[in-house]
C-alpha positions in Angstrom: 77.8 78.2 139.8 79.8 78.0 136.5 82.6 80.2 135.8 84.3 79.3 132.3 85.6 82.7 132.1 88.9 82.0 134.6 92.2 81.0 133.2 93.8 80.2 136.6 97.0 81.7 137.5 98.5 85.5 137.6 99.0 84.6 134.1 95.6 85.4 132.3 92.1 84.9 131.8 90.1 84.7 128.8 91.6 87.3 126.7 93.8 87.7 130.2 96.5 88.8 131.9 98.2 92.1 131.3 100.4 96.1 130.3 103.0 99.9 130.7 101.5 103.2 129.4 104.5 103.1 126.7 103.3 100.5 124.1 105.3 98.6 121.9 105.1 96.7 118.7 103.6 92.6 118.8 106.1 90.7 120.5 107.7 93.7 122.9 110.3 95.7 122.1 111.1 97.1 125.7 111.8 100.3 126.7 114.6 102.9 126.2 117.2 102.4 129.6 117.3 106.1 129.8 113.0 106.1 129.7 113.3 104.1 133.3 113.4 106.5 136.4 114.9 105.4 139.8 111.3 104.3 140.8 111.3 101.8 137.8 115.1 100.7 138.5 114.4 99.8 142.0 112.2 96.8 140.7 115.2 95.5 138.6 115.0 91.6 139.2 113.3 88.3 139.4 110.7 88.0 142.5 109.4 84.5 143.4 105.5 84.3 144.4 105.7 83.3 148.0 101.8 84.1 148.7 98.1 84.9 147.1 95.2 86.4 149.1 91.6 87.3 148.6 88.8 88.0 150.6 90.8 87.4 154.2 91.9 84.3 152.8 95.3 83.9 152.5 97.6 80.7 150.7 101.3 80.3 150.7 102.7 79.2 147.1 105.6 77.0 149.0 109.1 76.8 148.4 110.8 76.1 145.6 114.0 75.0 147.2 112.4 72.4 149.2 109.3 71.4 147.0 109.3 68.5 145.2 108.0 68.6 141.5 105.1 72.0 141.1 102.3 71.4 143.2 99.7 73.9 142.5 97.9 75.4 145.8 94.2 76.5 145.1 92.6 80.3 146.4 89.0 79.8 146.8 85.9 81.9 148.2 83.0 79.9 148.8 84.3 76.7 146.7 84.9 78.5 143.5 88.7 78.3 142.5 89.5 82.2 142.1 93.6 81.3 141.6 96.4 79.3 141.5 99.9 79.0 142.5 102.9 77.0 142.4 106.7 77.4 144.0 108.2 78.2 141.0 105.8 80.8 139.9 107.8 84.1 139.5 107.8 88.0 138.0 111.2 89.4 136.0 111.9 92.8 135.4 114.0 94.1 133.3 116.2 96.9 132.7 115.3 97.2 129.1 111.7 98.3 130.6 110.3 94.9 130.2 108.5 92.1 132.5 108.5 88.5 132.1 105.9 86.5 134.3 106.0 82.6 134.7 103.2 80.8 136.7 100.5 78.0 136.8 99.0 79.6 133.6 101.0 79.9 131.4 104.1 82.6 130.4 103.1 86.4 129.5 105.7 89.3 129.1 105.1 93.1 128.3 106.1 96.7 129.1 106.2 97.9 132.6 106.5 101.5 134.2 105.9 102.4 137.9 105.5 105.6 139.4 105.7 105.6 143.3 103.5 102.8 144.2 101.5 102.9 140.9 102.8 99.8 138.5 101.5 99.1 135.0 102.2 96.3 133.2 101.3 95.7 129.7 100.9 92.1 127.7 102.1 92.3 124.7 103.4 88.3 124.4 101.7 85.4 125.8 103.2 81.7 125.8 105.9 83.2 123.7 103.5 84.6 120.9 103.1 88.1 120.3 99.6 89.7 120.9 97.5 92.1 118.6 96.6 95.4 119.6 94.6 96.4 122.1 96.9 95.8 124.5 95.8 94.8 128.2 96.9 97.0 130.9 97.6 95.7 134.3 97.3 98.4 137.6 98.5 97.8 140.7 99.2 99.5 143.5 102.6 98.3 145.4 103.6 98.1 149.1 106.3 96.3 151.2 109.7 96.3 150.9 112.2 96.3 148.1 112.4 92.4 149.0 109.0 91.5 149.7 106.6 93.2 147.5 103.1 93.1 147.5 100.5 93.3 144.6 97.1 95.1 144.8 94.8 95.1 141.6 93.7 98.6 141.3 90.3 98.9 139.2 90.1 101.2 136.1 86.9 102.1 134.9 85.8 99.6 132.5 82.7 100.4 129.5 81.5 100.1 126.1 80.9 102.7 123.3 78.9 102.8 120.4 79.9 101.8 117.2 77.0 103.8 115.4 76.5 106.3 117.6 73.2 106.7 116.2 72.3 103.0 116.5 70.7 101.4 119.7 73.1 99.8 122.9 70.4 97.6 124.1 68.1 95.4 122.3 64.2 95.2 122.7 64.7 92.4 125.7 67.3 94.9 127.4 70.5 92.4 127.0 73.4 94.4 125.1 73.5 94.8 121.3 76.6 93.4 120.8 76.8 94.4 117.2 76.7 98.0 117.6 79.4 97.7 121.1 83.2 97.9 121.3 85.2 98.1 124.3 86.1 101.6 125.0 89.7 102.0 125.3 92.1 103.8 127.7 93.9 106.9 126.5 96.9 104.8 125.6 95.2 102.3 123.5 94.9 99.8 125.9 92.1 97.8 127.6 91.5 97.6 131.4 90.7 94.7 133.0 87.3 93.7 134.6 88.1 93.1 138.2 85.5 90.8 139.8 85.8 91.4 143.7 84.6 87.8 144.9 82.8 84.8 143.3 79.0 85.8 143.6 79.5 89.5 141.6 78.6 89.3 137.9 79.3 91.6 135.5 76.2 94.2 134.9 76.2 96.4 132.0 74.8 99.8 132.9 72.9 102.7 131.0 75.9 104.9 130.4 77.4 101.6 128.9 79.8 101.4 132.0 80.6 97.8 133.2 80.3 97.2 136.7 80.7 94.2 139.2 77.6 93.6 141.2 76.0 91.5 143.3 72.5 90.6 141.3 70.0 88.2 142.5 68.6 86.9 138.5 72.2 85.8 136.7 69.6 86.5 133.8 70.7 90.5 134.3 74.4 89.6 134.1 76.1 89.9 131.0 79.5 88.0 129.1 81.8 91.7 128.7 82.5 90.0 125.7 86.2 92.1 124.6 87.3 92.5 128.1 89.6 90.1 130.3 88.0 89.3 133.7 89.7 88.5 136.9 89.3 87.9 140.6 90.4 90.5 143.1 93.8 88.8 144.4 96.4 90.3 145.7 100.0 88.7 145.3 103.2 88.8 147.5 106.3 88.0 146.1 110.2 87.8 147.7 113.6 88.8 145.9 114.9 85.7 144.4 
């Protein structure tokens, strides 16, 4: 099975990684100190990746103190490569309301806000380059200590919307009319990811223009989401540096 989709890494994907509700201009311009509440402030700091897990499957990312040069360790479910990571992969947040995140896949950075366990991070930069607009918003649900946190993608609905509203979604052979599609986005602006819970669900488009991971028996029914980052369900744990 062929996935050409996956950019390995916590970095990104295809149009990839990313995310915060506040936006900024191309490039970042972070967040007003007074904007960050005590929920945001706790996360103030630079955690190392220590672990990635998927599927009951569960790889540590070694350590950086003892590793010689940055061996990669590989996730997989049922020999497809869902993710990567290395020892000196790690996540930075700022007080300025912005995160910086360094792994196997490159370098992205963004907005972030949290509320409780809810964290959002948005990509605005990626390898150092600013991004256009949409945005790509990040959700995930946090647990775990103030020193060891753990990452949980948490799916948003993801779906199309008609360009012409008068104009049809599908063509004549059913597969989506991509010419009269656009990715509907969030109330923010931004784009949610496609989160792909293991490596046998394809992406299905659905009658209400929805987008939803399933299981499908003819890969002829799946489609390419063209306009939305996919990833694999992984969660991450990571350890205050």
């Amino acid at each position: 099975m062929t996935h050409r989709f996956v950019k390995f890494g916590f970095a990104g994907i295809a149009a990839s990684l990313s995310l915060g509700s506040l936006l900024t201009g191309c490039g970042g311009g972070g967040v007003d100190q007074d904007y960050l509440d005590s929920s945001s402030r706790a996360l103030i700091g630079t955690y190392s990746k220590t672990s990635i897990s998927a599927l009951g499957t569960r790889v540590t990312c070694g350590d950086a103190s003892s590793v010689v040069g940055d061996p990669k360790t590989e996730l997989k479910d049922r020999n497809v490569v869902i993710d990567v990571c290395t020892p000196t992969d790690t996540i930075t947040f700022s007080e300025d309301g912005r995160y910086a995140i360094k792994s196997y896949g490159g370098t992205e950075a963004g907005t972030f806000t949290r509320d409780n366990q809810r964290l959002e991070l948005v990509r605005d930069t990626e390898n150092g380059t600013g991004l256009s607009t949409p945005y790509q918003k990040t959700v995930y649900t946090l647990s775990g200590s103030g020193t060891d946190l753990v990452f949980t993608p948490t799916a948003q609905p993801v779906a199309y919307q008609k360009i012409d509203p008068a104009g049809a979604a599908f063509n004549v052979d059913n597969t989506p009319n991509y010419d009269n599609l656009a990715p509907k986005a969030n109330l923010d602006g931004t784009l949610a990811i496609l989160w792909l819970p293991n490596a046998d669900s394809k992406p299905v488009l659905k009658s209400n223009l929805s987008i939803v991971p399933e299981l499908i028996a003819d890969a002829k029914e799946a489609i390419d989401a063209r306009g939305f980052s996919k990833r694999y369900v992984v969660t991450y744990t990571f350890g205050k540096k």
